[in-house]
PDB file of N, CA, C and O in Angstrom, chain B, residues numbered from 101:
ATOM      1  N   UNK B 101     -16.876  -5.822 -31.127  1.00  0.00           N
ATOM      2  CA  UNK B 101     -17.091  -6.339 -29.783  1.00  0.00           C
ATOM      3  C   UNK B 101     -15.823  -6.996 -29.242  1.00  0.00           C
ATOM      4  O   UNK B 101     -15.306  -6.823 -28.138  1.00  0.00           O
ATOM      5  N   UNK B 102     -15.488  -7.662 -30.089  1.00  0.00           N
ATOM      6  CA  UNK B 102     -13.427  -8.240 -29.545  1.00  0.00           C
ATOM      7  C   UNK B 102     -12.682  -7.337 -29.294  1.00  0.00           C
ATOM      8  O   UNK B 102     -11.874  -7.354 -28.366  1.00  0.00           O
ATOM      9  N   UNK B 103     -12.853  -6.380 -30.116  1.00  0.00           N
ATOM     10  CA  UNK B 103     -12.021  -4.917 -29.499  1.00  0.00           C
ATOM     11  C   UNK B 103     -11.787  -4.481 -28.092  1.00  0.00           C
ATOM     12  O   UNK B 103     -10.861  -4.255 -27.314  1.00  0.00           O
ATOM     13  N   UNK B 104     -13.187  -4.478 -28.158  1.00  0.00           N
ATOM     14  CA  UNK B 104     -13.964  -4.201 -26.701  1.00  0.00           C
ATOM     15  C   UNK B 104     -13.278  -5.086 -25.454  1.00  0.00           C
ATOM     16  O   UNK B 104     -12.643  -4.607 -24.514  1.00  0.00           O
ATOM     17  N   UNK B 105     -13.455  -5.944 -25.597  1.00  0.00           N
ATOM     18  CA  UNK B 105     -13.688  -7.071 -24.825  1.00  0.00           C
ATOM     19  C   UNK B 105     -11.273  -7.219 -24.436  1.00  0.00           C
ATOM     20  O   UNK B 105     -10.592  -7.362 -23.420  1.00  0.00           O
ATOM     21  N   UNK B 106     -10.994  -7.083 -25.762  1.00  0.00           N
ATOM     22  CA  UNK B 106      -9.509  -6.936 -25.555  1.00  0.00           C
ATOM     23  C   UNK B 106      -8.893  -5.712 -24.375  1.00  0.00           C
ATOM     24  O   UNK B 106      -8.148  -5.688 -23.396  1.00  0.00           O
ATOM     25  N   UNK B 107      -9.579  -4.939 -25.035  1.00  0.00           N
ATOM     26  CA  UNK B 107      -9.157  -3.422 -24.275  1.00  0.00           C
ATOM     27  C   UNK B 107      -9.395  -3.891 -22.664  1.00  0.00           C
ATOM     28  O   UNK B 107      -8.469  -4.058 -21.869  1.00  0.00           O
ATOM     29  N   UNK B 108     -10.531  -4.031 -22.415  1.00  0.00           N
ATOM     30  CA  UNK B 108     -10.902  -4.160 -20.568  1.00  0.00           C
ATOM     31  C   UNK B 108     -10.147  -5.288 -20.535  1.00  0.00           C
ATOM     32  O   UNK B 108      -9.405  -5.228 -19.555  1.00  0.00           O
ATOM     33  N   UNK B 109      -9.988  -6.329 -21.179  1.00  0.00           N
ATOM     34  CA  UNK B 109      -8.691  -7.119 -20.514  1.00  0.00           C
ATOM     35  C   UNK B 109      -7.729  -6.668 -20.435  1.00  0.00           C
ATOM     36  O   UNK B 109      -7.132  -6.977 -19.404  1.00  0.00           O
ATOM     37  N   UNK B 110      -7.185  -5.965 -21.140  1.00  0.00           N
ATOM     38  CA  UNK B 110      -5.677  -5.248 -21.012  1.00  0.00           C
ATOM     39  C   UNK B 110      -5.780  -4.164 -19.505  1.00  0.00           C
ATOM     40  O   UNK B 110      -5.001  -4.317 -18.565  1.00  0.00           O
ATOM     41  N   UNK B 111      -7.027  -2.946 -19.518  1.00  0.00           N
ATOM     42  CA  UNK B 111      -7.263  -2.539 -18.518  1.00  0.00           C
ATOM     43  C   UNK B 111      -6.866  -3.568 -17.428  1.00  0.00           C
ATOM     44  O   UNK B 111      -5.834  -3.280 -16.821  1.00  0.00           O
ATOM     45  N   UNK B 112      -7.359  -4.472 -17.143  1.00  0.00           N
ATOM     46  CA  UNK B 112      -7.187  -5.655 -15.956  1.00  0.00           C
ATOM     47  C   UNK B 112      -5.851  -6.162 -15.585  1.00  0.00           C
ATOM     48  O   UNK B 112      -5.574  -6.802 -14.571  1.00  0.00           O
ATOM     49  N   UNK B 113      -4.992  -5.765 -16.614  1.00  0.00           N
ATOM     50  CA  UNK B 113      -3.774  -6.533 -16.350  1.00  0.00           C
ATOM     51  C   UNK B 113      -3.041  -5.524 -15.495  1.00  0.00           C
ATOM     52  O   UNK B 113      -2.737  -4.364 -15.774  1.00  0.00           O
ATOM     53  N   UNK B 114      -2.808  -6.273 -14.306  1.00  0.00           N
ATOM     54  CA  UNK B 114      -1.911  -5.201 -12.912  1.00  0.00           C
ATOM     55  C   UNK B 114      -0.225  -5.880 -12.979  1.00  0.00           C
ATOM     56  O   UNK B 114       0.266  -7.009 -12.975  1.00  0.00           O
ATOM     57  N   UNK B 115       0.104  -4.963 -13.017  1.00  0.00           N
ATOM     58  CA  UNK B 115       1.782  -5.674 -12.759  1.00  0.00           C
ATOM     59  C   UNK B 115       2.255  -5.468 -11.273  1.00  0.00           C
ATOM     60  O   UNK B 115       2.635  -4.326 -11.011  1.00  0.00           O
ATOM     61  N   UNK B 116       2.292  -6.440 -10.216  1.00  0.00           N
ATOM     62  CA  UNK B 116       2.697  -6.910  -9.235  1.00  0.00           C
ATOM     63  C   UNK B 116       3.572  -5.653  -8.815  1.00  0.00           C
ATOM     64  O   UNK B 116       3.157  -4.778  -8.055  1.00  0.00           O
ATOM     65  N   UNK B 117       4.830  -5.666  -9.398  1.00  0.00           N
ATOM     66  CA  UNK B 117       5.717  -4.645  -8.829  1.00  0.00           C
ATOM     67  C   UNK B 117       4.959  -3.592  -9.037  1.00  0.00           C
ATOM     68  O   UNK B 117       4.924  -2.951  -7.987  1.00  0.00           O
ATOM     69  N   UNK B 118       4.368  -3.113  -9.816  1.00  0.00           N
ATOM     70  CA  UNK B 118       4.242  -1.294 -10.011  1.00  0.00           C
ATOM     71  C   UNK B 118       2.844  -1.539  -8.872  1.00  0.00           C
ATOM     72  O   UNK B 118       2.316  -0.431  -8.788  1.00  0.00           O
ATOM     73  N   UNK B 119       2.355  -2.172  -8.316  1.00  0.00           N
ATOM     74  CA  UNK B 119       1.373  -1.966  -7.568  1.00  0.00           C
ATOM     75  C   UNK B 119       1.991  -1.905  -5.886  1.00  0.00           C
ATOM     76  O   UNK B 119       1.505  -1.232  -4.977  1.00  0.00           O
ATOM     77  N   UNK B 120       3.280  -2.882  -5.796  1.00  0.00           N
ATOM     78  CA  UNK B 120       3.919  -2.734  -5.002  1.00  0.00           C
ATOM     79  C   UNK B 120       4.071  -0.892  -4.711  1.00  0.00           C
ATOM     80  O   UNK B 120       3.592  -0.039  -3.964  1.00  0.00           O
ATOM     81  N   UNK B 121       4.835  -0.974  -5.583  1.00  0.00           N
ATOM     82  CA  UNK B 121       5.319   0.333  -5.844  1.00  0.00           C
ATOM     83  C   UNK B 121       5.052   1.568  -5.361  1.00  0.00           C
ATOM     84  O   UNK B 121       5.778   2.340  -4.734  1.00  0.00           O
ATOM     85  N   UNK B 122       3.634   1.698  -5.814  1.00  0.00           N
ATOM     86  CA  UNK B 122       2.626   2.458  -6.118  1.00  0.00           C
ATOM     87  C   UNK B 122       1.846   2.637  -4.531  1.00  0.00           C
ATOM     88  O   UNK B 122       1.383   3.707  -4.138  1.00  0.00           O
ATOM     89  N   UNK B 123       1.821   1.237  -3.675  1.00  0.00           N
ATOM     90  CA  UNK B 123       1.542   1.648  -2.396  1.00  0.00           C
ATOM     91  C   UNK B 123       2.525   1.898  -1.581  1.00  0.00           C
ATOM     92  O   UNK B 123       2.151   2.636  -0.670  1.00  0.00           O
ATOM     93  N   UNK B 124       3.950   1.511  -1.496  1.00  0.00           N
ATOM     94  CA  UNK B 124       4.849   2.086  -1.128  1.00  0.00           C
ATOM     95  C   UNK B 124       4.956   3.422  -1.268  1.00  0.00           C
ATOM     96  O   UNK B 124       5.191   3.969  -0.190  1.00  0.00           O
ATOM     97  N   UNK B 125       4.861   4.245  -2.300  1.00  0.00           N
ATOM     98  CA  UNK B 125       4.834   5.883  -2.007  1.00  0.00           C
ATOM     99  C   UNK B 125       3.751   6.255  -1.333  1.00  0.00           C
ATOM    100  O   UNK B 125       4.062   6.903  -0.333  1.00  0.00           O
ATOM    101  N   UNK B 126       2.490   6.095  -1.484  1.00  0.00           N
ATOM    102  CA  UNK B 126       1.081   6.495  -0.860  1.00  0.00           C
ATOM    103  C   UNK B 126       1.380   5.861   0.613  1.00  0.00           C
ATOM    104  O   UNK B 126       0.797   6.521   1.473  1.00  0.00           O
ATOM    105  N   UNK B 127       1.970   4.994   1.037  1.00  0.00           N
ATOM    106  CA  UNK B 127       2.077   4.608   2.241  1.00  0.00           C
ATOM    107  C   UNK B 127       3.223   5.708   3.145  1.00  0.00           C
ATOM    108  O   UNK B 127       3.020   6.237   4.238  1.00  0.00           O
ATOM    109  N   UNK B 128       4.673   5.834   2.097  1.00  0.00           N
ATOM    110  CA  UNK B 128       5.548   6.933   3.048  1.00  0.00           C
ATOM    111  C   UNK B 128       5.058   8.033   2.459  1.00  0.00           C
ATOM    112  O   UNK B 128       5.847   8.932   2.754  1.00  0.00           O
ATOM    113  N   UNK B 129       3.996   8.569   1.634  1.00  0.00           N
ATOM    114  CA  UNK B 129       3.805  10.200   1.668  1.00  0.00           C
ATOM    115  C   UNK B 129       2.585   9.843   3.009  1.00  0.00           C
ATOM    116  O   UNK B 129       3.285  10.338   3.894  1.00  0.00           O
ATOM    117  N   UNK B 130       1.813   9.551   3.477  1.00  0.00           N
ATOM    118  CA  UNK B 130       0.687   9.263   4.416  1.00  0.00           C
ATOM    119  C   UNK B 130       1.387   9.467   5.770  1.00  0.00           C
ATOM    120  O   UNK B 130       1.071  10.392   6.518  1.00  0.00           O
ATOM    121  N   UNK B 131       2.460   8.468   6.097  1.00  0.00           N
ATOM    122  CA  UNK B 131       3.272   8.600   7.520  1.00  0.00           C
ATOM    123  C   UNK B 131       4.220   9.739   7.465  1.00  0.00           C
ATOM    124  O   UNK B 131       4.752  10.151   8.496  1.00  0.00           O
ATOM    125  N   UNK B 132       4.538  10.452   5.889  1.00  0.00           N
ATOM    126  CA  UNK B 132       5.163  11.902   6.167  1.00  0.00           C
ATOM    127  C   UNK B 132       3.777  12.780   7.322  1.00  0.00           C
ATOM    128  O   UNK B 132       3.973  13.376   8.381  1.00  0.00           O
ATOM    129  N   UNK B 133       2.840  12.609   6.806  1.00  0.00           N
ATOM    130  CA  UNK B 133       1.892  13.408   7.225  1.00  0.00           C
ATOM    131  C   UNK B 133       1.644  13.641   8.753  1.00  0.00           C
ATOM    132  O   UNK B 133       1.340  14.770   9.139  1.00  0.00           O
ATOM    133  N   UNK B 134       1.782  12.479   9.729  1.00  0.00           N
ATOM    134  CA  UNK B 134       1.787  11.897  10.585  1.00  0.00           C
ATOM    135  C   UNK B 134       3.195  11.614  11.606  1.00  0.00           C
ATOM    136  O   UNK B 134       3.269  10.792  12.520  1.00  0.00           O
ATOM    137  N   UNK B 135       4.208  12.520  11.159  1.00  0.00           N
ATOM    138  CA  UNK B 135       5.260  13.462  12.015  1.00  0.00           C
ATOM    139  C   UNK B 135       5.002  13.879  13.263  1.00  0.00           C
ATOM    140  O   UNK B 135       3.884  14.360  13.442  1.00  0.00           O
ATOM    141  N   UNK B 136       5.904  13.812  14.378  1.00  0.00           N
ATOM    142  CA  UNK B 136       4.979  14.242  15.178  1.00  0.00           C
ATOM    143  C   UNK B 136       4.298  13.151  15.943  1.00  0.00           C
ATOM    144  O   UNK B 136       4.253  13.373  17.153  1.00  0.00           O
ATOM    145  N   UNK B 137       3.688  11.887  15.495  1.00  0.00           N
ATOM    146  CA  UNK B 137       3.174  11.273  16.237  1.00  0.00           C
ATOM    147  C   UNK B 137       3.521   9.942  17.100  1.00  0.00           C
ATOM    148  O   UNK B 137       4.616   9.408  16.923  1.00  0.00           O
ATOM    149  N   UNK B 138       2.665   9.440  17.967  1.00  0.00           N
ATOM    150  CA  UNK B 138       3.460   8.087  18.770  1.00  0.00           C
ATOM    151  C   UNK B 138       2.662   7.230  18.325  1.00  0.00           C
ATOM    152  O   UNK B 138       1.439   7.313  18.205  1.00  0.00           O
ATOM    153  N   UNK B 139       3.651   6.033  17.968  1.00  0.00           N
ATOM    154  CA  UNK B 139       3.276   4.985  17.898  1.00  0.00           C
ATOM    155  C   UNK B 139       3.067   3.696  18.328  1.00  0.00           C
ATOM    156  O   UNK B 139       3.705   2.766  17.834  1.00  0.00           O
ATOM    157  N   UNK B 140       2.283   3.541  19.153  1.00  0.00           N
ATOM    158  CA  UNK B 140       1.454   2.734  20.130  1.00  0.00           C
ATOM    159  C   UNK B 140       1.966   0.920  20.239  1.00  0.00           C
ATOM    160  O   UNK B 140       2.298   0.078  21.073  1.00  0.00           O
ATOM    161  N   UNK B 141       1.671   1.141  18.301  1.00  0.00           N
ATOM    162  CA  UNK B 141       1.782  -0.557  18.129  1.00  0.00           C
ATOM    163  C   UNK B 141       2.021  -1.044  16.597  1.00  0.00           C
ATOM    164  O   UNK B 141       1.255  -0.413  15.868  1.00  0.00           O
ATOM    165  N   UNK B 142       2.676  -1.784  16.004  1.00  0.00           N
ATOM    166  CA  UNK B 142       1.855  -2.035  14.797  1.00  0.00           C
ATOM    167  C   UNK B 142       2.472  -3.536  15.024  1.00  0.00           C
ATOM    168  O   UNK B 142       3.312  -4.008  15.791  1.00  0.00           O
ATOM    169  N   UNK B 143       1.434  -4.181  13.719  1.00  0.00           N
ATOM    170  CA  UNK B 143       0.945  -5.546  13.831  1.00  0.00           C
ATOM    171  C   UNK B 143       1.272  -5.707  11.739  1.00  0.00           C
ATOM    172  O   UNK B 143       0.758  -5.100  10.799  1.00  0.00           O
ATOM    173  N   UNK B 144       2.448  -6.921  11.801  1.00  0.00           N
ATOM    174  CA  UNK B 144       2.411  -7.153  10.437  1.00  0.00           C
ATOM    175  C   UNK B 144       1.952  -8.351  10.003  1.00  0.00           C
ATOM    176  O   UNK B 144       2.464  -9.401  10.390  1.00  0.00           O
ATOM    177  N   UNK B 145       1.204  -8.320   9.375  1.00  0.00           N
ATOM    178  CA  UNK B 145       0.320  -9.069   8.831  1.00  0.00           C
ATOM    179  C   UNK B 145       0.336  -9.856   7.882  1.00  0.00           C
ATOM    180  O   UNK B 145       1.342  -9.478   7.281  1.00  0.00           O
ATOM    181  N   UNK B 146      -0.099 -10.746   7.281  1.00  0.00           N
ATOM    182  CA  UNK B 146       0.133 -11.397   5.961  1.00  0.00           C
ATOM    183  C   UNK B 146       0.005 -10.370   4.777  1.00  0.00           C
ATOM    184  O   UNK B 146       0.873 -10.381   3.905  1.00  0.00           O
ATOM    185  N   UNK B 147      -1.221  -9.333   4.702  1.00  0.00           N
ATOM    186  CA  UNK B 147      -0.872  -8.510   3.558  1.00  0.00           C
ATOM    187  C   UNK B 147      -0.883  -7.400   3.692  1.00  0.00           C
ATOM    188  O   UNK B 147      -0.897  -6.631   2.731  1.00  0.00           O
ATOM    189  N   UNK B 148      -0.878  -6.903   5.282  1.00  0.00           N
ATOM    190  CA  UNK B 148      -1.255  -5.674   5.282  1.00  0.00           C
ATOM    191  C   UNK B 148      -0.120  -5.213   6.356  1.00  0.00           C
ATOM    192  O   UNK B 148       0.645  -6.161   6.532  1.00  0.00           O
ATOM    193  N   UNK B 149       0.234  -4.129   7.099  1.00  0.00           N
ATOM    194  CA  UNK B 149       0.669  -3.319   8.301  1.00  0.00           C
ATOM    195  C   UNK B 149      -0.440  -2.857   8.718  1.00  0.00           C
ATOM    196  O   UNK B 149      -1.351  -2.577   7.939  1.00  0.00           O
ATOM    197  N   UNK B 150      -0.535  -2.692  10.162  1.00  0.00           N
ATOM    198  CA  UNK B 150      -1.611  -2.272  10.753  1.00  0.00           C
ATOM    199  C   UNK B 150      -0.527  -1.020  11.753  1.00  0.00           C
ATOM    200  O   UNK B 150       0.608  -1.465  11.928  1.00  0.00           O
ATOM    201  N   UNK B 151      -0.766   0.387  12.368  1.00  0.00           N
ATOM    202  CA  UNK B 151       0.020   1.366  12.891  1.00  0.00           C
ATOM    203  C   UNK B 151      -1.389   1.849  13.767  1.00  0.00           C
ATOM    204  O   UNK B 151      -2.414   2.460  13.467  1.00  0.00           O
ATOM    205  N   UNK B 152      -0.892   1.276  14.908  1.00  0.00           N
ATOM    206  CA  UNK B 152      -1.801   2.265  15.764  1.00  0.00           C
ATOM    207  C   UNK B 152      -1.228   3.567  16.455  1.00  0.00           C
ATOM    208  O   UNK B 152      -0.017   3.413  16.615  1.00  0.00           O
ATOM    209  N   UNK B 153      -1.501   4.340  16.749  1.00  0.00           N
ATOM    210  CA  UNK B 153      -1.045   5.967  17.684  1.00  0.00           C
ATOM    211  C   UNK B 153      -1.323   6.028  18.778  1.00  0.00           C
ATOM    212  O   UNK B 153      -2.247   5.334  19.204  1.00  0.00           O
ATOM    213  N   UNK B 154      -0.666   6.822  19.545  1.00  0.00           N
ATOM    214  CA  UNK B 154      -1.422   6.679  20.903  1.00  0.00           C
ATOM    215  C   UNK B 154      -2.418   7.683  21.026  1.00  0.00           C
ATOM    216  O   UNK B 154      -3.011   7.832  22.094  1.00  0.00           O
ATOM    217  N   UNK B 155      -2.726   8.593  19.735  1.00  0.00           N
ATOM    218  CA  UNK B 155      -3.440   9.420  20.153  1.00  0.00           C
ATOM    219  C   UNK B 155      -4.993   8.718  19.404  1.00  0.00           C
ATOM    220  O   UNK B 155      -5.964   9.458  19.241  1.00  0.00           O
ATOM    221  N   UNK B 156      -5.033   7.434  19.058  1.00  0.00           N
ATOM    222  CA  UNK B 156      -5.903   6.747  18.815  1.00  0.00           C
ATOM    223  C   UNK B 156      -6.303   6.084  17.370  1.00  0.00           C
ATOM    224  O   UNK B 156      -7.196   5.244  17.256  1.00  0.00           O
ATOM    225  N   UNK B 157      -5.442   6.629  16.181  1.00  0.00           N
ATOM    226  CA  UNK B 157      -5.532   6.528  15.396  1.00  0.00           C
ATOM    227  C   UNK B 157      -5.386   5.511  14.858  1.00  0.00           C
ATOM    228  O   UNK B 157      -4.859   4.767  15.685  1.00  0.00           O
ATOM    229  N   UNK B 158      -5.592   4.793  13.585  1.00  0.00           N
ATOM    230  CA  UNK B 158      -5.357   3.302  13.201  1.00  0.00           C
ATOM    231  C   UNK B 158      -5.118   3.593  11.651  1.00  0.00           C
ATOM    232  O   UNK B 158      -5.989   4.134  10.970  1.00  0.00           O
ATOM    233  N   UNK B 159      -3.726   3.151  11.070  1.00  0.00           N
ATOM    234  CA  UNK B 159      -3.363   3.048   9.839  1.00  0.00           C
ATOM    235  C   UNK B 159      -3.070   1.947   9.475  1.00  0.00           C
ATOM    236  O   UNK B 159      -2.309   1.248  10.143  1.00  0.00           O
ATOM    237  N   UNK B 160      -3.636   1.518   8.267  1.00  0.00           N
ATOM    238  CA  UNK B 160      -3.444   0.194   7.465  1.00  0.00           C
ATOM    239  C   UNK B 160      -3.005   0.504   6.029  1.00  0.00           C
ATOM    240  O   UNK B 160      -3.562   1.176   5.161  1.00  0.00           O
ATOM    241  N   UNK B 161      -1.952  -0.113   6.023  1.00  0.00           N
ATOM    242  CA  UNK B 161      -1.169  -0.235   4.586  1.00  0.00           C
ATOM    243  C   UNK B 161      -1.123  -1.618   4.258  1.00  0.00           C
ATOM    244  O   UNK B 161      -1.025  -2.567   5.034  1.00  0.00           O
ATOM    245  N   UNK B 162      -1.230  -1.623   2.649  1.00  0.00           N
ATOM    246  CA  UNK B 162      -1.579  -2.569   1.955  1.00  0.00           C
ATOM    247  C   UNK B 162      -0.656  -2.454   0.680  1.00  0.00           C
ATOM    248  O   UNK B 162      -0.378  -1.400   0.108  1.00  0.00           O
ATOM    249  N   UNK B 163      -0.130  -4.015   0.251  1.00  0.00           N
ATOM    250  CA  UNK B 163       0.105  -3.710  -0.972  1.00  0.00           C
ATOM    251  C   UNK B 163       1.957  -4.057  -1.471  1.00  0.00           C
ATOM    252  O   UNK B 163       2.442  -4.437  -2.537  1.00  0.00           O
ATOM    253  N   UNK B 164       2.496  -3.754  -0.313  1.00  0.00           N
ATOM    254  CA  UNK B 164       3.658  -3.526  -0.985  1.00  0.00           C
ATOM    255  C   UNK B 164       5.006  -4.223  -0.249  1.00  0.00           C
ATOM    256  O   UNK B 164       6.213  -4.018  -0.384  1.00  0.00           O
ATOM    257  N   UNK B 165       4.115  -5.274   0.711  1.00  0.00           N
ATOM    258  CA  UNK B 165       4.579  -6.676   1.714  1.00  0.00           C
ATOM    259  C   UNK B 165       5.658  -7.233   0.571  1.00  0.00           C
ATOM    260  O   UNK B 165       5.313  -6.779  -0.520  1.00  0.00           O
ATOM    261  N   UNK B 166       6.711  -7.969   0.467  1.00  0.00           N
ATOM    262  CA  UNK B 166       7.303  -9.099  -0.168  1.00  0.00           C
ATOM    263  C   UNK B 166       7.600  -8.087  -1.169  1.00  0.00           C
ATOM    264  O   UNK B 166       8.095  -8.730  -2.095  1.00  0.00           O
ATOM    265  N   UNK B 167       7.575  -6.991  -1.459  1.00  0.00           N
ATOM    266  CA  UNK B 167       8.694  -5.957  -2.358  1.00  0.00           C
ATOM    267  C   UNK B 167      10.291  -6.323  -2.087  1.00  0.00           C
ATOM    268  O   UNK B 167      10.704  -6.362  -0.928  1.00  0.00           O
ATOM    269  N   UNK B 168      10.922  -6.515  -2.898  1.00  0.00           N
ATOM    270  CA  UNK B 168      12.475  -7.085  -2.821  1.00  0.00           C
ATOM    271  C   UNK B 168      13.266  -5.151  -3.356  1.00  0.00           C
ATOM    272  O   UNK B 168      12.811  -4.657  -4.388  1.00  0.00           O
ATOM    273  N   UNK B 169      14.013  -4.594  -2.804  1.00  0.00           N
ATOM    274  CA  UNK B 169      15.035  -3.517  -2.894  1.00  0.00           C
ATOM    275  C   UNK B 169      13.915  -2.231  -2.241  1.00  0.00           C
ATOM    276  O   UNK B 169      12.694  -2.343  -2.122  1.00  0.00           O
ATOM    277  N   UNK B 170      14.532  -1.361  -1.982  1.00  0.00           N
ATOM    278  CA  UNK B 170      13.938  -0.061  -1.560  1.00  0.00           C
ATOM    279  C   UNK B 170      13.577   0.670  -2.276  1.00  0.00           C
ATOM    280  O   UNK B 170      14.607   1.132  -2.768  1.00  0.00           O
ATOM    281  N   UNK B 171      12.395   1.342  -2.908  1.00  0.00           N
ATOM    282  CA  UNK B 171      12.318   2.758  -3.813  1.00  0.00           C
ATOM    283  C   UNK B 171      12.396   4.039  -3.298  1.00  0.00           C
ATOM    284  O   UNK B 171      12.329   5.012  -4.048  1.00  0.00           O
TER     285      UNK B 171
END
């Protein structure tokens, strides 16, 4: 049962940067997608970006605010 109980804690453990990271690509492969479009507005937030379009659309990225160097 300690086994157990070790393992899902380890599962749990997130490392800050690689989560950074990790939404930083999912965020510029998403706005690759989205070429082409106008952008209305965006709003930065304490943890998020908010990207509105003018063709109505609303994107929120999360995650990767207070990242220090570029990947």
């Amino acid at each position: 049962m300690a086994d157990k109980v070790a393992e899902l804690v380890e599962l749990l453990e997130i490392e800050p940067d690689g989560l950074r990271e990790a939404e930083f690509f999912q965020a510029r492969a998403a706005l690759q997608t989205r070429v082409g479009k106008t952008v209305s507005a965006a709003e930065v937030q304490d943890a998020r970006i908010v990207l509105a379009t003018s063709d109505g659309g609303r994107y929120i990225f999360y995650g990767f605010l207070g990242a220090e160097g570029a990947y």
